[in-house]
C-alpha positions in Angstrom: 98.7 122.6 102.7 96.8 125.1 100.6 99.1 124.7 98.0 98.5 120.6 98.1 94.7 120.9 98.1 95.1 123.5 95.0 97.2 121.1 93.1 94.3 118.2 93.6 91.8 120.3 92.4 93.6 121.3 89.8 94.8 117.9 88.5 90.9 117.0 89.1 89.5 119.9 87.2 91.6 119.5 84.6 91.5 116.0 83.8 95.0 115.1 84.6 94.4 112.8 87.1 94.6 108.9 86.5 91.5 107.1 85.2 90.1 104.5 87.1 90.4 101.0 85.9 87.2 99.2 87.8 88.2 96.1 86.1 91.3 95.2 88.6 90.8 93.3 91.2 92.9 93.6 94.6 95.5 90.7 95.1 93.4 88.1 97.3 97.2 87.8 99.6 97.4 91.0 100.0 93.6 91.7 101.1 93.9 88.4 103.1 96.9 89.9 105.3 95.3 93.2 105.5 92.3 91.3 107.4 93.1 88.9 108.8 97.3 89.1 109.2 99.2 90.0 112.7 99.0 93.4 112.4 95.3 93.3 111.8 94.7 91.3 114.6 97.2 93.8 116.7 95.0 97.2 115.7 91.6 95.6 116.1 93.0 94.3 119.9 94.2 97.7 120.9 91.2 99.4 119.6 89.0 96.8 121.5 90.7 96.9 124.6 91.0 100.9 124.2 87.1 101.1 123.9 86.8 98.4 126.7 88.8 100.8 129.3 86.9 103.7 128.2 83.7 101.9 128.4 82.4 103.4 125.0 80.0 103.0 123.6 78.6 102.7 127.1 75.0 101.1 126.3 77.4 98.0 125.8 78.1 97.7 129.3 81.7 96.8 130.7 81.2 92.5 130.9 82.2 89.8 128.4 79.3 90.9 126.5 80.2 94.9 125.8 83.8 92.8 125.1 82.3 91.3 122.7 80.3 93.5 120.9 83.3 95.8 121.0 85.1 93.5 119.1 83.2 92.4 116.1 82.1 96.0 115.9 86.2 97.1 115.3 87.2 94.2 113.5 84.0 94.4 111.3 84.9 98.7 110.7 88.2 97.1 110.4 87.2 94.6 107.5 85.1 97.0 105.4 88.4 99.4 105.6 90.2 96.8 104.4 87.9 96.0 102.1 87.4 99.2 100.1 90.9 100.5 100.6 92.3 97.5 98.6 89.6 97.5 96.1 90.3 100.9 95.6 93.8 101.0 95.4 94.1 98.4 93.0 91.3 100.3 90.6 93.2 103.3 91.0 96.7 101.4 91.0 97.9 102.9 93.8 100.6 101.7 95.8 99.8 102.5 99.6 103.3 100.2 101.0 105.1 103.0 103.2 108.4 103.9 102.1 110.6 105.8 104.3 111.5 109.3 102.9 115.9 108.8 103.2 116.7 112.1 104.7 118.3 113.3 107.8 116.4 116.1 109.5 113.9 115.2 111.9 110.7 118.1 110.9 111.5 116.7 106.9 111.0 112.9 108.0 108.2 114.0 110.2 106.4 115.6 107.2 107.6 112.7 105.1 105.8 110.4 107.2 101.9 112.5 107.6 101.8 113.2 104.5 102.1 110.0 103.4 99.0 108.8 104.6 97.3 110.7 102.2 100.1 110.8 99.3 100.7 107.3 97.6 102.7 106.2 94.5 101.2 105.4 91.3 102.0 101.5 91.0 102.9 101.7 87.2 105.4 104.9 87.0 105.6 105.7 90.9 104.5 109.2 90.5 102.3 110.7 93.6 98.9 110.8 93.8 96.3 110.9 96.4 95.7 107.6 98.5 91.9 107.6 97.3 91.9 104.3 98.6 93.1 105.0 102.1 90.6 108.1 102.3 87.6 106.4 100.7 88.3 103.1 103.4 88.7 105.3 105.9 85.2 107.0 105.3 83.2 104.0 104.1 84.1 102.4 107.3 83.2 105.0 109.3 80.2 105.9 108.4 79.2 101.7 107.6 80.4 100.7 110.7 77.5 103.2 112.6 75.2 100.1 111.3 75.9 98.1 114.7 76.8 100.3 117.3 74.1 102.0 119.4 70.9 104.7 117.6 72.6 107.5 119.1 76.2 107.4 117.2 74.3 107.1 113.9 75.4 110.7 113.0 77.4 112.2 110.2 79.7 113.8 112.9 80.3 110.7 114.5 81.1 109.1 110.9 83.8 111.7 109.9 85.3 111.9 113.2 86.1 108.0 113.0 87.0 108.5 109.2 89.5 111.5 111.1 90.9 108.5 113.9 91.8 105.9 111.1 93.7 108.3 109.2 95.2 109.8 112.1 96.5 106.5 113.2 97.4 105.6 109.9 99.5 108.8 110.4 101.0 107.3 113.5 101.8 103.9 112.4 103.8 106.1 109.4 105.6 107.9 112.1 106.3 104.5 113.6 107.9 102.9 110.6 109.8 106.2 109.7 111.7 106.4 112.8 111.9 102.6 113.9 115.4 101.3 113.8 116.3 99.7 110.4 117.2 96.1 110.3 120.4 95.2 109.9 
């Protein structure tokens, strides 16, 4: 890990690192299924209904109402992610599709699979570089998504600790695809 975080800096310091292009655009399909497709609609009902059972935050109250609320607050968090991780991606040209990693051993796919929430390939020569787009989503909707909910989660804690729960199910869903049966 040490040894990843030395090689960013590095690239970063020394000016090896891809310049960004701020005049591409992200394709308008592929933003529109990231909002709005199935699997949108899948992670913002799980996270609703998860937040619903847990009753948080609680000043919403456990009705239709805190149901509600709970729900354009995650699929609004969800829509800014969406947002600024496609816009992002496309500037950099990063390529965040998951690709499974081919080999055999279990602890080699498993690593395969984290690290590729933070690892993506370059769209143009498919070389790795960091998934500034999947970080910088994650974090803008953490922290813009305190707008809405109650005075007492507006907190930088509270914004890097839901920046930390995207990426960590980002790193789950990775798992997911990496070990789900192939089609046929």
């Amino acid at each position: 890990m040490k040894a990843l975080v030395a090689g960013v800096l590095f690239s970063v310091l020394s000016g090896s690192a891809h310049a960004v292009d701020y005049s591409r655009l992200p394709d308008p399909q592929q933003l529109a299924r990231s909002a709005f497709g199935p699997l949108a609609i899948l992670k913002v009902g799980a996270g609703t209904g998860i937040a619903q059972a847990y009753n948080t935050p609680k000043e919403w109250g456990r009705g239709p109402d805190g149901l509600g609320k709970r729900f354009g607050a995650i699929y609004g968090k969800h829509l800014v992610r969406s947002g600024v991780q496609q816009t992002v991606a496309a500037a950099r040209r990063e390529d965040l599709t998951y690709r499974r990693s081919g080999e055999k051993a279990v602890g080699a796919r498993l690593k395969h699979a984290v690290f590729s929430t933070v690892i993506a390939r370059n769209s143009i020569d498919g070389r790795p570089t960091i998934a500034t787009g999947r970080i910088a989503g994650a974090v803008a909707s953490g922290y813009i998504s305190e707008l809405w909910l109650p005075d007492r989660l507006h907190t930088v804690t509270n914004g890097m600790a839901s920046a930390g729960v995207s990426l960590g199910f980002d790193a789950l869903m990775n798992i997911a695809r990496e070990f789900w049966p192939k089609k046929r």
